[in-house]
C-alpha positions as CSV (number, residue, x, y, z in Angstrom):
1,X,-199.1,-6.2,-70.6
2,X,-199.7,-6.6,-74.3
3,X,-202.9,-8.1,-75.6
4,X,-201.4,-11.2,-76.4
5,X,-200.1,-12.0,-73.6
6,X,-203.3,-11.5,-71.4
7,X,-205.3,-13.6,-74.1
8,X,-202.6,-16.6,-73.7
9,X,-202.9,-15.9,-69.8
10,X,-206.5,-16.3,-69.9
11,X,-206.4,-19.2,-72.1
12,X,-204.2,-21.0,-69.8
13,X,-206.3,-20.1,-66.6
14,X,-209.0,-21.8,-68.6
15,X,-207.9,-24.5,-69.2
16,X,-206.2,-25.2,-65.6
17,X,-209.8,-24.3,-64.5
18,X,-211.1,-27.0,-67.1
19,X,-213.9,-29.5,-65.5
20,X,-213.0,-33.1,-65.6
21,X,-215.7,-35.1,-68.2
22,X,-217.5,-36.8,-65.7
23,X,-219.2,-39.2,-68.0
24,X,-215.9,-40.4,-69.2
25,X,-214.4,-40.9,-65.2
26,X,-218.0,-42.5,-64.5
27,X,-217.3,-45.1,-67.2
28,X,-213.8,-45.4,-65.9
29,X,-214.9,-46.2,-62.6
30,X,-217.0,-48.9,-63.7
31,X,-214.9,-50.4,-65.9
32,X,-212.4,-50.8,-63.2
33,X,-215.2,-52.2,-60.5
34,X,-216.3,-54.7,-63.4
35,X,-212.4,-56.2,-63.8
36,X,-212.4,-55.9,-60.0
37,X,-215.3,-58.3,-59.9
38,X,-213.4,-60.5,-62.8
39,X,-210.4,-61.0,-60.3
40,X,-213.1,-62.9,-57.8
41,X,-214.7,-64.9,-60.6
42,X,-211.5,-66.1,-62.6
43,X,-209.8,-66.5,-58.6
44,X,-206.8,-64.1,-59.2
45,X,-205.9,-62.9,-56.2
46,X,-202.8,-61.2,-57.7
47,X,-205.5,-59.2,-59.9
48,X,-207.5,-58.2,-57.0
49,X,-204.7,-56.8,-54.8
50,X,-204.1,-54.4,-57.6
51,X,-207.2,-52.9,-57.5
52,X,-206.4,-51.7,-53.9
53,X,-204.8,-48.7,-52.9
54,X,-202.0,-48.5,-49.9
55,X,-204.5,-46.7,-47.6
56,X,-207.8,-49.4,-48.6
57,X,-209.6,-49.9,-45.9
58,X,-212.0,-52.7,-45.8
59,X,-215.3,-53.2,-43.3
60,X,-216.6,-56.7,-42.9
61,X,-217.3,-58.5,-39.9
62,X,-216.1,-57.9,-36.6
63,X,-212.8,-56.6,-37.7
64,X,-211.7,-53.8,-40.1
65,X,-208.9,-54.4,-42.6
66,X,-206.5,-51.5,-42.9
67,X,-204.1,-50.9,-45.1
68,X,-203.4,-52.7,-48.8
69,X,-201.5,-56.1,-47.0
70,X,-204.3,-56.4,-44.5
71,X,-206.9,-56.3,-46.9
72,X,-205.1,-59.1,-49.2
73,X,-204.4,-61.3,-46.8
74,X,-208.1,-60.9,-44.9
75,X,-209.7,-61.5,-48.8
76,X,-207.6,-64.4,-49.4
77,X,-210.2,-66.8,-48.0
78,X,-212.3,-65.6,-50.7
79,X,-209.7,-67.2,-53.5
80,X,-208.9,-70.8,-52.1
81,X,-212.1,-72.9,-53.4
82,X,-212.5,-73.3,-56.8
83,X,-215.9,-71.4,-57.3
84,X,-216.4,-68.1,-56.2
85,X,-218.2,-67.9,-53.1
86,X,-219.7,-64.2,-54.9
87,X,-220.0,-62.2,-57.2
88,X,-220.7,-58.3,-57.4
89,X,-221.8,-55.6,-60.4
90,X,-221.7,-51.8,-60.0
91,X,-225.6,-50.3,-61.3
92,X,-224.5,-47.0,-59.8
93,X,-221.3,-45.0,-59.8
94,X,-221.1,-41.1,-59.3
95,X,-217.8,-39.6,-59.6
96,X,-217.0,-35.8,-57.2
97,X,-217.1,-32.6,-59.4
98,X,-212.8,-32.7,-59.4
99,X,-212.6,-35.6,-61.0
100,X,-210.5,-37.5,-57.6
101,X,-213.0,-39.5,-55.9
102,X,-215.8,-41.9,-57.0
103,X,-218.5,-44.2,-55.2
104,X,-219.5,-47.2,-56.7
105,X,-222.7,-49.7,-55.5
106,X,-224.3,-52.9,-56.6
107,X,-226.0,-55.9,-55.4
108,X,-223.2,-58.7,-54.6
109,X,-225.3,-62.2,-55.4
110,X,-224.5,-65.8,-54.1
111,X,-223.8,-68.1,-56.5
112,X,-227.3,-69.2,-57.9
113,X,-227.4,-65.4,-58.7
114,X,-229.3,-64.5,-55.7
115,X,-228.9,-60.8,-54.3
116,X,-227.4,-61.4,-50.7
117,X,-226.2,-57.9,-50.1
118,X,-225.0,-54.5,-51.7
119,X,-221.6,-53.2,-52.1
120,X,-220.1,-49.6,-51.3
121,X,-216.6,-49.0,-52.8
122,X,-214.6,-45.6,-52.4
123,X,-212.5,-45.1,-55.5
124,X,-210.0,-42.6,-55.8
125,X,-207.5,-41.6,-59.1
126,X,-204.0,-41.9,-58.2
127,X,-202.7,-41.9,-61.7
128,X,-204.2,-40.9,-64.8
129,X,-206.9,-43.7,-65.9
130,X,-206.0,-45.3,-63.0
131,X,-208.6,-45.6,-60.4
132,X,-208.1,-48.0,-56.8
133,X,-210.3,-48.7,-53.8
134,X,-209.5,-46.8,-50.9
135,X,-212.9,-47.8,-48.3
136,X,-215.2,-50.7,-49.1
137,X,-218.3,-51.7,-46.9
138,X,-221.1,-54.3,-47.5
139,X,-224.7,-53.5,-46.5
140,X,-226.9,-55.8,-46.0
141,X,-229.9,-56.4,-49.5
142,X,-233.0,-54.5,-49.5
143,X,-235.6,-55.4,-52.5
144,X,-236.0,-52.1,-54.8
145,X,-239.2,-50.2,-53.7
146,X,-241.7,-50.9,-56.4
């Protein structure tokens, strides 16, 4: 093999090998839970269900919503009254070392702004820049240790 050619081979391993900018996927990730949270404050359902994947799985109450349909149609209670019955903000994401998967938390607040409970979303990237919610789970709100 010429020295060329093991240079452009090495090169290429490199960058295949190349570690996602997690900084950049971090920012991504919250971007996307911020418009998620729009969808509930402007009531756009339609924008909400695109933020879920097929396989979103939702935990809340005495049932779990599975799949994407389920998920819609169990949220859509959330959409009918004219105010918002909540509202959420990430304060923490942290995005896996490949790049794929993200977690994202918050405090979701009533609508005097009150902190009622804190938010766990499972993101994963099924398209370039395109991040969806594949597990969701409330828990309930703790006061910060001071």
């Amino acid at each position: 093999m010429n020295k060329g050619l093991a240079a452009a081979c090495l090169l290429a391993c490199g960058a295949a090998m190349a570690q996602p900018d997690l900084a950049v996927l971090e920012r991504q990730v919250a971007d996307a839970e911020r418009t998620f949270a729009r969808s509930m404050a402007e009531r756009d359902h339609a924008a909400f269900v695109r933020h879920l994947s097929e396989q979103a799985v939702f935990f809340g109450g005495a049932k779990v919503l599975n799949g994407k349909a389920a998920v819609s149609e169990g949220w859509q209670r959330f959409f009918v009254a004219k105010d918002a019955p909540f509202s959420w903000a990430p304060d923490q994401v942290v995005v896996t070392a490949d790049g794929q998967l993200a977690h994202s938390t918050g405090p979701v607040r009533d609508p005097a702004g009150k902190p009622i409970a804190r938010f766990n979303s499972v993101w994963r990237l099924e398209a370039p820049g395109t991040w969806r919610i594949v597990f969701d789970k409330g828990s309930p709100w703790e006061e910060p240790a001071r």
